[in-house]
C-alpha positions as CSV (number, residue, x, y, z in Angstrom):
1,X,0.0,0.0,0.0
2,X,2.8,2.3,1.2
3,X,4.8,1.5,-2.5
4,X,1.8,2.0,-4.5
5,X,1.0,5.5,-2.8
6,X,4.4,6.6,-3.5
7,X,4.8,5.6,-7.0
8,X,1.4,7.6,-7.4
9,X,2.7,10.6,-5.5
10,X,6.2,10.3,-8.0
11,X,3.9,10.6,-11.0
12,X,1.9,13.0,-9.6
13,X,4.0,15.9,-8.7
14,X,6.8,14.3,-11.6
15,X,3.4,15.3,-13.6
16,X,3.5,18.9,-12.4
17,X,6.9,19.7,-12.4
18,X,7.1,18.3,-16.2
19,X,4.0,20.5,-16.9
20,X,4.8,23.9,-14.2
21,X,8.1,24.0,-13.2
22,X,9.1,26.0,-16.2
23,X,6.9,29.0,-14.7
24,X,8.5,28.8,-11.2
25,X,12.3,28.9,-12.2
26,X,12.7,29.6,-8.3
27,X,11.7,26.7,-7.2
28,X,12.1,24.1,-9.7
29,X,15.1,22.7,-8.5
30,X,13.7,22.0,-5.5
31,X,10.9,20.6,-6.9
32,X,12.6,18.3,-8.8
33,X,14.3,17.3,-5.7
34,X,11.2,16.5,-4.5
35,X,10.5,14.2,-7.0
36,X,13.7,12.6,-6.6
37,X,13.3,11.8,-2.9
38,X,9.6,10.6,-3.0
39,X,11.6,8.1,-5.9
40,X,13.7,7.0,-3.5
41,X,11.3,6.9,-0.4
42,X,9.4,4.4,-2.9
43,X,12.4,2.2,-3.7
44,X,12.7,2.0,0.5
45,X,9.0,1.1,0.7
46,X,9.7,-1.5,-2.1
47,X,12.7,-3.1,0.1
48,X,10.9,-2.7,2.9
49,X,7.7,-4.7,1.8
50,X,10.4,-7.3,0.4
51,X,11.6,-7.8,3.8
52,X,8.3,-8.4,5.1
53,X,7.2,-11.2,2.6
54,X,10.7,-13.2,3.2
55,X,10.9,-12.5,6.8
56,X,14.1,-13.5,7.2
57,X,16.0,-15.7,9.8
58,X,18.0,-13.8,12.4
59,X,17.8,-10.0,13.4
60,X,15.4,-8.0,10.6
61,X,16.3,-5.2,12.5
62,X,19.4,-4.9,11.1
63,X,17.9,-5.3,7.6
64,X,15.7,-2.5,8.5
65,X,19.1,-0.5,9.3
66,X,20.4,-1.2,5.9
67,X,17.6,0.1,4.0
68,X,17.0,2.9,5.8
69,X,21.2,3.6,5.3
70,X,20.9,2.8,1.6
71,X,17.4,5.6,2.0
72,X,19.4,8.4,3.5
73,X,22.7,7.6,1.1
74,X,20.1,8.1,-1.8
75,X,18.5,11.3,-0.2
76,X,21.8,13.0,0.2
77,X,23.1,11.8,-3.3
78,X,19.6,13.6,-5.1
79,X,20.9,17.2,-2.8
80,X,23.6,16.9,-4.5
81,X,23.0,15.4,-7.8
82,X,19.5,16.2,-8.8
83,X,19.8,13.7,-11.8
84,X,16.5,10.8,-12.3
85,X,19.5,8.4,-12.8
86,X,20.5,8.7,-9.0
87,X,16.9,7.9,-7.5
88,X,16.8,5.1,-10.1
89,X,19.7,3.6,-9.1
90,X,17.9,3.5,-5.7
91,X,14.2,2.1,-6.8
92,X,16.0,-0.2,-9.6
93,X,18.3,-1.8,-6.6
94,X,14.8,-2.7,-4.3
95,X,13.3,-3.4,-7.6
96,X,16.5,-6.0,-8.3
97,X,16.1,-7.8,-5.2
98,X,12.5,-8.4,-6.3
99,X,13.5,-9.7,-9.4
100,X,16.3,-12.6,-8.1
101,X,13.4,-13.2,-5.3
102,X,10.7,-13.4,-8.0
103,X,13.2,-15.8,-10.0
104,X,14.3,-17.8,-7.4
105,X,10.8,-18.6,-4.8
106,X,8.1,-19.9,-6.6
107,X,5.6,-17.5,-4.6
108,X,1.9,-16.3,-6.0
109,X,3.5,-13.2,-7.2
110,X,5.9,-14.4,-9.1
111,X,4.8,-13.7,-12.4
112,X,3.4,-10.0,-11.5
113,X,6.3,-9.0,-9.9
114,X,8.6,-10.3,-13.1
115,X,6.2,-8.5,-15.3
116,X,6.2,-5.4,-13.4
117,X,10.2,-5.2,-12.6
118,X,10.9,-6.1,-16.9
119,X,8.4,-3.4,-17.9
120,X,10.0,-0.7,-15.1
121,X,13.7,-1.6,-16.7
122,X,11.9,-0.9,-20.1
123,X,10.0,2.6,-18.9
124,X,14.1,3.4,-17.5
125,X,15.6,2.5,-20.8
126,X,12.9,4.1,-22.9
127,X,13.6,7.5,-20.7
128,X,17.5,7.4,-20.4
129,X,17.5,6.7,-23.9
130,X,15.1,10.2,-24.7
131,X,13.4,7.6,-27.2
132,X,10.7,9.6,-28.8
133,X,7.5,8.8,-30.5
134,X,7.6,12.2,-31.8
135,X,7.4,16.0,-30.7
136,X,4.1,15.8,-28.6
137,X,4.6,12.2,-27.0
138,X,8.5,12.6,-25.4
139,X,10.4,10.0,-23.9
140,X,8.6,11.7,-20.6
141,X,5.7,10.7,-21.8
142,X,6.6,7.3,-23.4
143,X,8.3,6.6,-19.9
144,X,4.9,7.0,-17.9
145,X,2.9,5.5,-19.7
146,X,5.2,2.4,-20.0
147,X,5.5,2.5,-15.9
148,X,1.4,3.1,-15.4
149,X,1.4,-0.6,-17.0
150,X,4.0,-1.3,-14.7
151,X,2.1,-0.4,-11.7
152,X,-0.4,-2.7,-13.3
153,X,1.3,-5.5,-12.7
154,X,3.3,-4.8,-9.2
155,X,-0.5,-4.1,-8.0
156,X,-1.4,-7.3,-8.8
157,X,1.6,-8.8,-7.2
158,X,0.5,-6.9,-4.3
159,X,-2.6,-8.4,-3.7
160,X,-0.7,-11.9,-3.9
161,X,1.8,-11.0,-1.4
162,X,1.6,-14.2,1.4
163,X,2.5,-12.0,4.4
164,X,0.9,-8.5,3.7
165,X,-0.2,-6.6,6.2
166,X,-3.8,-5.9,7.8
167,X,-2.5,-1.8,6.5
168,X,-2.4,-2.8,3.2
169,X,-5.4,-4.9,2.7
């Protein structure tokens, strides 16, 4: 629930700043910044929710410690580096460790989860690449629509998720 809010409030305000940040010159760096961060907060949320579904043997605290490290790292590397590459290197490493999990565990959400991690590599090729279907449809645009068909599919895997938790039902 938590990951699907934040990839929502990503496209959301990603959506705004695309279409208004050229009128506030002030604050656009910021606001891209934003963006960034809520990128990152989701590939934490993604980790996080990981975690949960393995449950792990030994301390998950320490787990927990890692993640949020590999969080903050992230946050201080988009203050820096306001670049979409940084927080993807953040959601695509929680979005790796759901692919070798999806590949390795025959779970219910296998197949979601796969689908939803292949078309999110696509969406970030697509976009680092500026592919373009032509001067009104950018690679922007051909990004987000190839992630909302992402979402798709990690919703799916979602709702098959053996462990979720009484929140996200």
């Amino acid at each position: 629930m938590v990951s699907m809010s934040l990839m929502a409030a990503s496209a959301f305000t990603g959506g705004l700043y695309h279409g208004f940040a050229p009128e506030f010159p002030h604050i656009e760096p910021w606001w891209w910044r934003v963006v960034l961060w809520i990128i990152c907060g989701l590939g934490f949320a993604m980790a996080m929710s990981l975690l949960h579904e393995l449950k792990p043997s030994g301390n998950v605290r320490n787990w927990q410690l890692l993640l949020a490290l590999k969080f903050a790292v992230s946050s201080v590397a988009v203050l820096f580096k306001p670049e979409f590459v940084v927080a993807m290197a953040d959601y695509g490493s929680s979005m790796f460790a759901w692919l070798i999990a999806a590949l390795i565990l025959r779970r219910p959400w296998r197949g979601p989860m796969l689908a939803g991690v292949g078309l999110s590599l696509l969406a970030g090729v697509v976009q680092q690449a500026q592919w373009n279907l032509s001067a009104h449809f950018n690679h922007n645009d051909v990004f987000h629509l190839i992630q909302a068909c992402a979402l798709v599919a990690f919703y799916r895997g979602g709702k098959r998720l053996t462990n979720r938790s009484p929140i996200g039902d």
